[in-house]
N, C-alpha and C positions, 0 to 999 in steps of 0.2 A: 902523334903528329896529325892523325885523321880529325884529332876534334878540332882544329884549326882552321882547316876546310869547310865545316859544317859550318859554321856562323855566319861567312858572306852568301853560302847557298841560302841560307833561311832568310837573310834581309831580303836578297833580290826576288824570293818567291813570297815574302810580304809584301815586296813594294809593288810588286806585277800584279796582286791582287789589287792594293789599293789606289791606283791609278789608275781615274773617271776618264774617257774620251771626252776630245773637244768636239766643235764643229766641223770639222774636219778631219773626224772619227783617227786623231792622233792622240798617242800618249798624254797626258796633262802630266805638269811637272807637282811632283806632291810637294815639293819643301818650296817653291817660291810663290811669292803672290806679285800681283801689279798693282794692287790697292790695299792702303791701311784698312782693317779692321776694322768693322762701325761698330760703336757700342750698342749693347743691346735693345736701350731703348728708342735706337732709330732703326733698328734692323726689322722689328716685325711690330705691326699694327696692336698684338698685344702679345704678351708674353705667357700667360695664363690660360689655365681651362676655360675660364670666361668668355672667351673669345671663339674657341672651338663650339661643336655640337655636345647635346648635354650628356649624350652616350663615351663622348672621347675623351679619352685622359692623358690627352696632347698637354705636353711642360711647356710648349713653345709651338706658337703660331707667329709662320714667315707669310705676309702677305704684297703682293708685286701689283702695280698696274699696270696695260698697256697701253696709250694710247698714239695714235701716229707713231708710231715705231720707235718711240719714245719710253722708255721702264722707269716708272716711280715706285720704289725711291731707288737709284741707279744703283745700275750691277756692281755690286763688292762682295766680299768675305762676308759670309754667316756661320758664327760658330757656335754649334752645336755638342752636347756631352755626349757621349758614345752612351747607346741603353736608350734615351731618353726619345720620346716620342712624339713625332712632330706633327704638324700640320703646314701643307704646302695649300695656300688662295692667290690663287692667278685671275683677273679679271681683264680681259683682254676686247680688245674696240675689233677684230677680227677672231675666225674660226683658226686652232691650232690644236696644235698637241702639244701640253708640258710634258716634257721628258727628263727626270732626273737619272741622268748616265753612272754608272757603277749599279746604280741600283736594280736598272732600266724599269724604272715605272713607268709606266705612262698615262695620260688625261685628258680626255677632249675638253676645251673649251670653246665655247659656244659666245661670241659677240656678245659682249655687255652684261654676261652671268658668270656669279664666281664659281669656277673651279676648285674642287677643295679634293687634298691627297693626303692620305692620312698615313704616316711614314714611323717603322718604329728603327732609329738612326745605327744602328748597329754593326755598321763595316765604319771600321776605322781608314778616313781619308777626304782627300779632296775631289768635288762631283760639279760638276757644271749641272747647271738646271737651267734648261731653253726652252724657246718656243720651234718647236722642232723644224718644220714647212719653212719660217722665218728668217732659221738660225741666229737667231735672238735672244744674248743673255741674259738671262733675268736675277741672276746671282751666282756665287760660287759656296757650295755646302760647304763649310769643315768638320768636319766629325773627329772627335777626339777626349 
């Protein structure tokens, strides 16, 4: 009868790992989203090492703009394969911090120079990634 027990203890001490804060340092819900998925080729500026530094062997580069408090190309789902190693470029018209939560990295960005975070994606779940000072979404990781 014990092993019965053990299976909902193990999900909820999954899901309590993989559950990113919002902006308002609350749970994020991992199984729902508020926007469709964007395919990949409008999710990041290029999808390839090509796009990274020639030292990175980033699968996947997500790049955001900001300008007037405005996010190009607007906040949605970005999904990511669990393992694979990202690159985060923020380029922002004001001084921030990108902060991807779950992971808590963080990044100064400096006015009108891209910011680049180089992320190897390895917690399975969902992560808000903002401009912290802002509170300003820039997208939602999926990792999976």
């Amino acid at each position: 009868m014990r092993k019965h027990f053990a299976v909902p203890m193990i999900l909820a001490a999954l899901a309590a790992l993989t559950v990113g804060c919002s902006a308002s340092d609350q749970p994020a819900d991992v199984t729902s989203t508020t926007a469709a998925p964007r395919a990949a080729a409008t999710t990041t500026a290029a999808s390839t090492t090509s796009a990274a530094s020639p030292t990175s062997q980033a699968n996947q580069v997500i790049a955001v703009t900001v300008a007037g408090g405005k996010v190009t190309p607007p906040p949605a789902p970005v999904d990511v394969k669990l393992g694979s190693t990202i690159v985060i470029q923020v380029t922002a018209d004001v001084a921030d911090e990108v902060h991807v939560h779950g992971y808590d990295k963080k990044l100064d960005a400096q006015p009108n120079q891209p910011a680049r975070l180089e992320l190897l994606a390895n917690i399975p779940g969902q992560f808000e990634v903002e401009l912290e000072s802002a509170h300003l979404l820039l997208f939602t990781l999926r990792v999976s």
